[in-house]
C-alpha positions as protocol buffer text, in pm:
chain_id: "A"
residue {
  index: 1
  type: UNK
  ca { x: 20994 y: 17580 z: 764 }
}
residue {
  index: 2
  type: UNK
  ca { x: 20787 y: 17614 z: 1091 }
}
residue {
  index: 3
  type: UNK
  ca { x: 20895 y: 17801 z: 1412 }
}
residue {
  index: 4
  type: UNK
  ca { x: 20876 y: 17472 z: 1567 }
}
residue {
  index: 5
  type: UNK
  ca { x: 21135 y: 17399 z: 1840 }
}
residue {
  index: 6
  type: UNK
  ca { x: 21264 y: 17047 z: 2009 }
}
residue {
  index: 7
  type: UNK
  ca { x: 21176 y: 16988 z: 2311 }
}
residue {
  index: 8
  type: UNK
  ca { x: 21249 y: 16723 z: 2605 }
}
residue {
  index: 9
  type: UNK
  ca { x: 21054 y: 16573 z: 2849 }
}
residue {
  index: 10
  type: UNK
  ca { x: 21053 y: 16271 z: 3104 }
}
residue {
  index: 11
  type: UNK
  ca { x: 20960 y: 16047 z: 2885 }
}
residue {
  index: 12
  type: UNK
  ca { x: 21050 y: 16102 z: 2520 }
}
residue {
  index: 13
  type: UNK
  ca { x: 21269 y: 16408 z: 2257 }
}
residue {
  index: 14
  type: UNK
  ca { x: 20985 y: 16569 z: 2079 }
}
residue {
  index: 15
  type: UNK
  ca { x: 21165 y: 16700 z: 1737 }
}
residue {
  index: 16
  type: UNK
  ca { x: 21119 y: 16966 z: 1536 }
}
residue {
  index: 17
  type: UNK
  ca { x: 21007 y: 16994 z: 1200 }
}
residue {
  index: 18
  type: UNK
  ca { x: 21350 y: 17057 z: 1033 }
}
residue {
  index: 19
  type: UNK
  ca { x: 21437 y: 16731 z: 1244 }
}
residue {
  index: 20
  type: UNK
  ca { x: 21178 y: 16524 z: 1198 }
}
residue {
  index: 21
  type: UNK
  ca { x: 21197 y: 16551 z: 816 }
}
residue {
  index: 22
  type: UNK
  ca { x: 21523 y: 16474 z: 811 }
}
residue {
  index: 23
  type: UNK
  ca { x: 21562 y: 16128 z: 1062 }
}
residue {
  index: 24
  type: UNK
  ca { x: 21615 y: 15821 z: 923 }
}
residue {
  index: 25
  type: UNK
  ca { x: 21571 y: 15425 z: 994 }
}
residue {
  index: 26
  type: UNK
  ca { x: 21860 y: 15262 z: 942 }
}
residue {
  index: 27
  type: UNK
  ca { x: 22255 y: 15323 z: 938 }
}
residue {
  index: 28
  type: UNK
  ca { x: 22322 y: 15417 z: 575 }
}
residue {
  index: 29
  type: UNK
  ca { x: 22369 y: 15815 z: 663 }
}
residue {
  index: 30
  type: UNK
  ca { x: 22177 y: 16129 z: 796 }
}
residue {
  index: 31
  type: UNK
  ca { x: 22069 y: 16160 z: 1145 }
}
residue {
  index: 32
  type: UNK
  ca { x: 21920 y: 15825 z: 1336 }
}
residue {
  index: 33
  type: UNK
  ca { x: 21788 y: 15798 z: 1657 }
}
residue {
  index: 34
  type: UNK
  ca { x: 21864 y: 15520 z: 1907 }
}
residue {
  index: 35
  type: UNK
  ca { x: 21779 y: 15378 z: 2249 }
}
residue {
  index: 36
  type: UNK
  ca { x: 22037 y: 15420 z: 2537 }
}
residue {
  index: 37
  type: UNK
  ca { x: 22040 y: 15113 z: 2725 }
}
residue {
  index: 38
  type: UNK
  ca { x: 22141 y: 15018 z: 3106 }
}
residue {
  index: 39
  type: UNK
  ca { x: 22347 y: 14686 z: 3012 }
}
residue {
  index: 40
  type: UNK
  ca { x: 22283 y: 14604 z: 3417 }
}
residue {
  index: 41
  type: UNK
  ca { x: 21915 y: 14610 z: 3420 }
}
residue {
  index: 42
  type: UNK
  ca { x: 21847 y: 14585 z: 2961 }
}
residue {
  index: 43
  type: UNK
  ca { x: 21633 y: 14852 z: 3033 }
}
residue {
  index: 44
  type: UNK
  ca { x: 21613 y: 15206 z: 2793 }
}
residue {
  index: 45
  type: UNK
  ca { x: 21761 y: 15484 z: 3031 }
}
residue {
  index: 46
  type: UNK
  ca { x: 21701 y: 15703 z: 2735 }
}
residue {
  index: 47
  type: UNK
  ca { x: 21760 y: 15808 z: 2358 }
}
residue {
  index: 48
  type: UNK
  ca { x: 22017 y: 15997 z: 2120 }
}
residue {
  index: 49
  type: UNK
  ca { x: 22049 y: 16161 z: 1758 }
}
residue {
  index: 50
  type: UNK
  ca { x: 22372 y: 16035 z: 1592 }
}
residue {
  index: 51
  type: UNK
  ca { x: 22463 y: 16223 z: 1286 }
}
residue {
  index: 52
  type: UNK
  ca { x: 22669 y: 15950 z: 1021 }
}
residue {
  index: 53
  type: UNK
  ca { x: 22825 y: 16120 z: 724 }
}
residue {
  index: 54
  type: UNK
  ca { x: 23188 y: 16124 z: 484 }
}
residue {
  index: 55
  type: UNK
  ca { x: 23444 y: 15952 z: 725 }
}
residue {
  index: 56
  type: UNK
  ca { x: 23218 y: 15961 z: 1079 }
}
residue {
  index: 57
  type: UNK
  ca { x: 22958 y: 15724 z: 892 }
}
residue {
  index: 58
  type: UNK
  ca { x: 23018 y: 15390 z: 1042 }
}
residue {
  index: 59
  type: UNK
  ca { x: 23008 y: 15535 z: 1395 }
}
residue {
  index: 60
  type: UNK
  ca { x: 22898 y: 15873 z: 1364 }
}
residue {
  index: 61
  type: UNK
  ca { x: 22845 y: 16142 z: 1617 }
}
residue {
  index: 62
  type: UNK
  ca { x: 22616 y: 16229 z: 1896 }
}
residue {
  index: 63
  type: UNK
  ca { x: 22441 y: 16509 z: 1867 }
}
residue {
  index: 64
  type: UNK
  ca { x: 22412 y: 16752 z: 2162 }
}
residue {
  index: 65
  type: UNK
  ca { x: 22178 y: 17041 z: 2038 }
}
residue {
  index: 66
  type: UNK
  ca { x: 21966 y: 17024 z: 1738 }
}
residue {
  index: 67
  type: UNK
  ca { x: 22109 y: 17187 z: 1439 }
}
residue {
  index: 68
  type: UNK
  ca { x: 21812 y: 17312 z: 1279 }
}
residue {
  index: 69
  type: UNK
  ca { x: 21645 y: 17472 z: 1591 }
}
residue {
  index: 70
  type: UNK
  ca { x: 21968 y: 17518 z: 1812 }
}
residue {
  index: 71
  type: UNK
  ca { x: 21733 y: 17287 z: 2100 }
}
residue {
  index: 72
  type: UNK
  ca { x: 21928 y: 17067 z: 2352 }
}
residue {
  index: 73
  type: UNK
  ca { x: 21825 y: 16718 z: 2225 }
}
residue {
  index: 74
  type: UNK
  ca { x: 22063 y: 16568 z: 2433 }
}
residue {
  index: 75
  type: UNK
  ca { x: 21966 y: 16424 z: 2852 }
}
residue {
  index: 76
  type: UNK
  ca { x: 22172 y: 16262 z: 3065 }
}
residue {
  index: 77
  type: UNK
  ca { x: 22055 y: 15916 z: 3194 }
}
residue {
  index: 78
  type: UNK
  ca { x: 21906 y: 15891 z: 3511 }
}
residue {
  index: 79
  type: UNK
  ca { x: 22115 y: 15707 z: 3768 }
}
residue {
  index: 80
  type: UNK
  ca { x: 21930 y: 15384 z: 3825 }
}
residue {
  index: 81
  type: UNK
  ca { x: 22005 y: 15100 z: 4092 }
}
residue {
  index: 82
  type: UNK
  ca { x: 22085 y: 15193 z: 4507 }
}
């Protein structure tokens, strides 16, 4: 595999390779990513990787650091509104 690691920024998660081969569309299993949205304003604050597998598949679990590069993949939303 490459020595590529993730990476965040402003505007978007840029994944590694390990990650990127391994993301999926869909909710069948593996590791998805999906919008966060502000319910208040329908606008995407931001995104997450949510692992689904065995007994966590129908809601799975967020994924704070990448597990093939050991990245943070995870931001908190900015505060919108005042």
């Amino acid at each position: 595999m490459n020595n590529s690691m993730c990476k965040i920024t402003k505007a978007a998660v840029t994944t590694c390779e390990g990650m990127s081969r391994t993301l999926q569309a869909g909710h069948g299993g593996g590791v998805t990513e999906e919008l966060l949205f502000n319910a208040r304003f329908t606008k995407a604050i931001g995104r997450i990787f949510i692992l689904r597998s065995g007994e966590f598949k129908k809601n799975g679990i967020v994924l704070n650091f990448c597990p093939f590069c050991g990245q943070r993949i995870y931001q908190k939303p900015k505060k919108e509104g005042k």
